[in-house]
Backbone as JSON, one array per atom type, in Angstrom:
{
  "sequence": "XXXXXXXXXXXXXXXXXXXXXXXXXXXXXXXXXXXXXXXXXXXXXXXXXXXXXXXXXXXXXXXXXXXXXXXXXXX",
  "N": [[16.87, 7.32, 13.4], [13.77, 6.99, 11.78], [12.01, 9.27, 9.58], [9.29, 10.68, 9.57], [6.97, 11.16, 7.63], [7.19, 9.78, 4.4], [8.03, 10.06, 1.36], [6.08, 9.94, -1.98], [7.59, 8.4, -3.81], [9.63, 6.6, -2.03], [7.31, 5.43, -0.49], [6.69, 3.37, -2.61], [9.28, 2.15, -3.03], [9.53, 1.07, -0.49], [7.04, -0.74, -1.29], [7.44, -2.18, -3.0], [6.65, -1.14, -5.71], [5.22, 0.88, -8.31], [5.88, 4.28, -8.79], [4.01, 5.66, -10.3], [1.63, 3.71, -9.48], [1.85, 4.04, -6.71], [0.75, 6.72, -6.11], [-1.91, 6.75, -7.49], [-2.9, 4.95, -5.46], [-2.85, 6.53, -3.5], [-4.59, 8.84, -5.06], [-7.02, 7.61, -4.73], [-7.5, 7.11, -2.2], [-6.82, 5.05, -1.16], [-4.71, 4.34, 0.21], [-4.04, 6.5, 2.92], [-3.13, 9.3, 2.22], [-1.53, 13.01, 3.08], [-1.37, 16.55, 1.54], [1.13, 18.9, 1.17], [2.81, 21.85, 1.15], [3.31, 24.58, -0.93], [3.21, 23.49, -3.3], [1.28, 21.5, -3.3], [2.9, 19.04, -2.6], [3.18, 15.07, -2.54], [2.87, 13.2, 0.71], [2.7, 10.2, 2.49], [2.46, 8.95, 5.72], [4.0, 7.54, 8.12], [3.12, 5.48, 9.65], [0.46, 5.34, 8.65], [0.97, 4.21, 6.13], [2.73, 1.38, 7.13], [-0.08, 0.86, 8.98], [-1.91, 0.62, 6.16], [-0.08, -2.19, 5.09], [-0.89, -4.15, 6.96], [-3.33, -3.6, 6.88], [-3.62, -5.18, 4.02], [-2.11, -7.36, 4.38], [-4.27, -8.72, 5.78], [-6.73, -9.13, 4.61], [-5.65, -10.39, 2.41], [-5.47, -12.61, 3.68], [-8.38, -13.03, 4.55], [-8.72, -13.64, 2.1], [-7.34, -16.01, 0.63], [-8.3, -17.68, 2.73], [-11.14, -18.09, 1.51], [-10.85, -18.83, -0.79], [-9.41, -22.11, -1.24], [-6.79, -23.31, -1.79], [-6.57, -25.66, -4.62], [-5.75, -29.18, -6.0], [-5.3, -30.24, -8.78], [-7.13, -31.94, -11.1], [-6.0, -35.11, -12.02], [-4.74, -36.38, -14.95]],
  "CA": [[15.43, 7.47, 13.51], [13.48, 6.74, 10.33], [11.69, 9.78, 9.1], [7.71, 10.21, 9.55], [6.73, 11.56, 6.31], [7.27, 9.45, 3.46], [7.87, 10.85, 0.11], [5.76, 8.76, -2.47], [8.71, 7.6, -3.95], [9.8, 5.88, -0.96], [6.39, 4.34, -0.37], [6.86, 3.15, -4.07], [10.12, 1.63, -3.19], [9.26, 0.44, 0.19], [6.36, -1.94, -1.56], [8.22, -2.3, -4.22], [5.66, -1.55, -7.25], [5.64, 1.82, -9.3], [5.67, 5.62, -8.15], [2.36, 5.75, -10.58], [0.97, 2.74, -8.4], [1.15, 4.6, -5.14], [-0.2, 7.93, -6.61], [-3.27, 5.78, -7.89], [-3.58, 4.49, -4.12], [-3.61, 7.97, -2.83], [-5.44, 9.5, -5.32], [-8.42, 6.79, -5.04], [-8.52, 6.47, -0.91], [-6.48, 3.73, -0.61], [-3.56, 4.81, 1.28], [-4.09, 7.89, 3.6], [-1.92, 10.8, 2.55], [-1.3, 14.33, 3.08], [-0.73, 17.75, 0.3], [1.76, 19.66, 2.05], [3.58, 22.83, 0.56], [2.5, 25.61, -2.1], [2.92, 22.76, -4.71], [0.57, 20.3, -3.06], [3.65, 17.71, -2.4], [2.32, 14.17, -1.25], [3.4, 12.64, 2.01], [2.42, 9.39, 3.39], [2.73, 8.66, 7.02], [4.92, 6.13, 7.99], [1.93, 4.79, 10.61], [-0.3, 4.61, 7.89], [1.8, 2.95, 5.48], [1.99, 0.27, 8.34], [-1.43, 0.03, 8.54], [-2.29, -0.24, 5.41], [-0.08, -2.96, 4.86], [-1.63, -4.91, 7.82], [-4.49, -4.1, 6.34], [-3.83, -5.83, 3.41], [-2.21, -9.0, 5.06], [-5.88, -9.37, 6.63], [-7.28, -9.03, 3.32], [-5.0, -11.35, 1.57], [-5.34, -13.98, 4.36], [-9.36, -13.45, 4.13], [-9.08, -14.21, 0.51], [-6.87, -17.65, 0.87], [-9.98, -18.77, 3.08], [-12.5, -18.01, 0.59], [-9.96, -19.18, -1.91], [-8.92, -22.62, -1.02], [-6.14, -24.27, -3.22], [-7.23, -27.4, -4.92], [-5.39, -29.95, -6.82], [-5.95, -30.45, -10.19], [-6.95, -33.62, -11.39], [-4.95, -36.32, -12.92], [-5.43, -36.68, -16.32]],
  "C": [[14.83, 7.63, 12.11], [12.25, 8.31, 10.25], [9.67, 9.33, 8.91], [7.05, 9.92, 8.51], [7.54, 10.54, 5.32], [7.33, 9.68, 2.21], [7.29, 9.37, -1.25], [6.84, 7.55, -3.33], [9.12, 6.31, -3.34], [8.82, 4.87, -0.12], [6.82, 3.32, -1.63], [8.07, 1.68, -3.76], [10.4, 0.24, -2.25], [7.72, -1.01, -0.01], [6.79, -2.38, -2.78], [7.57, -2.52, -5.39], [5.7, 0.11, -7.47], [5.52, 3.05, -8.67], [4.26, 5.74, -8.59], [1.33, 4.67, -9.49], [0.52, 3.8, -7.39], [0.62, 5.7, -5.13], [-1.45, 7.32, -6.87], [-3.83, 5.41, -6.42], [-3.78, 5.34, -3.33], [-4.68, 8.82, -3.37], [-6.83, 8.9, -4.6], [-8.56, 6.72, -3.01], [-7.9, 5.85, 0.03], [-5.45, 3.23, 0.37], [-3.83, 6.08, 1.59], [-2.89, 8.43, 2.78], [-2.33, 11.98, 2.8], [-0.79, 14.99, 1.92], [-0.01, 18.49, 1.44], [2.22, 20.56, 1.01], [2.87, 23.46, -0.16], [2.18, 24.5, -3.62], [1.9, 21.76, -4.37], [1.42, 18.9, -3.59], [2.59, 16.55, -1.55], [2.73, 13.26, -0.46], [2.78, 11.55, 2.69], [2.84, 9.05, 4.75], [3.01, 7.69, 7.72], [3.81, 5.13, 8.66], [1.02, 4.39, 9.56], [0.06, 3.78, 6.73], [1.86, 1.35, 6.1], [1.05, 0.02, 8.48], [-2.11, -0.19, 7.37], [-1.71, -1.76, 5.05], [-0.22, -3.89, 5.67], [-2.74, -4.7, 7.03], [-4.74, -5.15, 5.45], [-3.47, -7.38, 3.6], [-3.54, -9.21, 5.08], [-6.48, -9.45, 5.59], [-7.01, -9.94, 2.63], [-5.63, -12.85, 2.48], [-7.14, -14.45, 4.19], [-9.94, -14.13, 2.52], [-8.3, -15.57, 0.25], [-8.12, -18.46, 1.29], [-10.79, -18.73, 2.36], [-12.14, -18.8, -0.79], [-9.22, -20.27, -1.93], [-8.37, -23.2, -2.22], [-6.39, -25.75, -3.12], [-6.38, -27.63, -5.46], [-5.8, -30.22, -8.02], [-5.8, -31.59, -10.82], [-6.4, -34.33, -12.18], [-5.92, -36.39, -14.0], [-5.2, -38.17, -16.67]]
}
């Protein structure tokens, strides 16, 4: 059974871009987390991890349509 709580680390590793990265996406909003403990540890939630990165599919895919690839013309 995979573990609810997420340690940012493990977000980090699971999108595979920097521990500072996913601190930056919690500080700012961008991924839900939680402060838990006397030290204010931070815990992402495996559900929202999942939805954000649905979110961002939908995001990415709205920006392909807005963003169609062209060819670049023969010289």
């Amino acid at each position: 059974m995979e573990p609810r709580f997420l340690l940012l680390s493990d977000v980090a590793a699971e999108l595979n871009v920097s521990d500072s990265q996913v601190y930056h996406m919690v500080r700012s909003g961008e991924l839900p987390a939680i402060k838990i403990g006397g030290r204010g540890q931070w815990r992402v939630e495996r559900a929202r991890l999942e939805e954000y990165i649905e979110r961002k599919y939908a995001e990415t895919a709205e920006w392909v349509r807005g963003n169609p690839l062209t060819e670049r013309d023969a010289e």
